[in-house]
N, C-alpha and C positions, 0 to 999 in steps of 0.2 A: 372487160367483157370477154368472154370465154370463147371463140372460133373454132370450127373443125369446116374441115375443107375436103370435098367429092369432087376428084375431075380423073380422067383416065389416061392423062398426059404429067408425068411426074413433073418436069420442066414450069408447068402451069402451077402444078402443088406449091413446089420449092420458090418459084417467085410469087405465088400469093402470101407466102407462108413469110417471108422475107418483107414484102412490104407492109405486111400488118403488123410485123416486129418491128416496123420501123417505129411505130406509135404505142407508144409506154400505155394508149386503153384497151389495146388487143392483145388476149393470149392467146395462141394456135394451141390447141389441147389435142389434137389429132389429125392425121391426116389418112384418107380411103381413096382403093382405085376405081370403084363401083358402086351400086347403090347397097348394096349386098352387106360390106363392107362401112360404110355409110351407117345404115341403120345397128350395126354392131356398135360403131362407135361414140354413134348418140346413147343408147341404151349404157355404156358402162361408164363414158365421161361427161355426158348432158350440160352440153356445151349449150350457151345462150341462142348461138347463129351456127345456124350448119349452111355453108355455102358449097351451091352444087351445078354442077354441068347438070347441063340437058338431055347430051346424048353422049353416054357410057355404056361398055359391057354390063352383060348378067342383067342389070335390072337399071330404066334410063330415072331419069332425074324427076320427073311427073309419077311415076310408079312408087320411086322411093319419098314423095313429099307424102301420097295419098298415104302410104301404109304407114309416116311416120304421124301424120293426121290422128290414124287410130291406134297409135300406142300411148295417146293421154300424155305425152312428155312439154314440157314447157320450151320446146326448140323452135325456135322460127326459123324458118328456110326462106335462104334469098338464092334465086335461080341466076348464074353467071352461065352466059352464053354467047354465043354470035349471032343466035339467031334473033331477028327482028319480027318477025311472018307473026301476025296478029292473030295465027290460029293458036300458035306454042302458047302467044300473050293471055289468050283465055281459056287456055288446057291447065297455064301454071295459077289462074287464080281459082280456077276450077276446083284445085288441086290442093290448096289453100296454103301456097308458096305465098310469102311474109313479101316479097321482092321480086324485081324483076331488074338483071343490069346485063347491060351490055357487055362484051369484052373488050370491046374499043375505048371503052368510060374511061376516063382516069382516075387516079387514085383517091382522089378525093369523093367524087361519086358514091365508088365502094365506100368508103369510111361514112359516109351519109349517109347509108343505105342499112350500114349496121348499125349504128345511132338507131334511126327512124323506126326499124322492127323491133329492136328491143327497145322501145320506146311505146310500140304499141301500135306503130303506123304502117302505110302499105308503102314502099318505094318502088316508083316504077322510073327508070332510066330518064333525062330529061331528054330526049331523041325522040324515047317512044312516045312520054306524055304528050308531047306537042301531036302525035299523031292520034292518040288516044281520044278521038274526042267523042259529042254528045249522041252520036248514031250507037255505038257502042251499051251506053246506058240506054239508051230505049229497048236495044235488045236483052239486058239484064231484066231490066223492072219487066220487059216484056215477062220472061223467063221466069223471073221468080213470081212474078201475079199467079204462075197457073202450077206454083208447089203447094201444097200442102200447107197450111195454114203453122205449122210448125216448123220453121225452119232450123237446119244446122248452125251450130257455134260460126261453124268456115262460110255459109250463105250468107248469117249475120250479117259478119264483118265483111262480107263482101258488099253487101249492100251497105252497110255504111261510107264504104271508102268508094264507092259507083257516086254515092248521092255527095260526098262532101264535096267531090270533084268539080259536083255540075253546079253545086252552088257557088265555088270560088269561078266557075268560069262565068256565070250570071254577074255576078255583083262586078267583076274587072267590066264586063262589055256596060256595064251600068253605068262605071266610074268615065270609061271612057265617052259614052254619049252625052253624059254631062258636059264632060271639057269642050264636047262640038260645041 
């Protein structure tokens, strides 16, 4: 699977860039110090996963998902970051970021995270998910009930991976009142 990498701390580049060499499925095809930069590098090496900071010079990590949204490229974007604040968490699905990891995550996370969107799924940090829960999607369905009867490719999917969630969280509390 093809990787380029967006963070505006070289340090950060060079060991993301190093631990994804460490596994013979990742090849780092590039690396940018901005989003600026970022979107040049998708556009000439269209890489599978563009993995990106949040907040960078010139142009931050939500700006560069939106505009690579509308360049029609087959990239999915997983957003690496420190931040937790569940406003970034629904600016970047907003945004139709493929991902969502923490920088705390370990390695293996990441590598799950690339799997999963180039797979076709949403990853969200296992930190966050636990926080993530069903207040969130009543505010989505809220949200999307009063769009336009057409929605976006990126609303789509967003709504699908809002609703799988609440289903796998139903059927576990299901599972579990059984065993009472």
């Amino acid at each position: 699977m093809t990787v380029a990498l967006a963070d505006d701390h070289v340090v950060v580049r060079e060991g993301l860039r190093l631990l994804l060499e460490s596994d013979p499925e990742f090849v780092v095809v590039g690396q940018a110090a901005n989003g600026i930069e970022a979107l040049q590098l998708v556009k000439h090496r269209k890489p599978k996963v563009l993995i990106l900071d949040l907040v960078m010079p010139s142009l931050d990590g939500l700006e560069t998902t939106r505009r690579l949204s509308r360049l029609n490229v087959d990239t999915r974007v997983i957003i690496l970051t420190m931040y937790a604040d569940e406003m970034y968490i629904l600016d970047a699905l907003g945004s139709c970021a493929a991902g969502y990891v923490l920088k705390e995550s370990c390695a293996a996370d990441l590598f799950q995270a690339i799997r999963d969107v180039v797979a076709g799924r949403f990853y969200l940090s296992p930190a966050l998910s636990r926080t993530f829960n069903a207040r969130y999607l009543q505010r989505f369905r809220t949200t999307l009930l009063k769009l336009p009867p057409r929605l976006s490719i990126c609303e789509r999917r967003l709504l699908r991976v809002l609703e799988g969630a609440s289903r796998k969280r139903s059927k576990r509390r299901q599972k579990g009142a059984r065993s009472l």
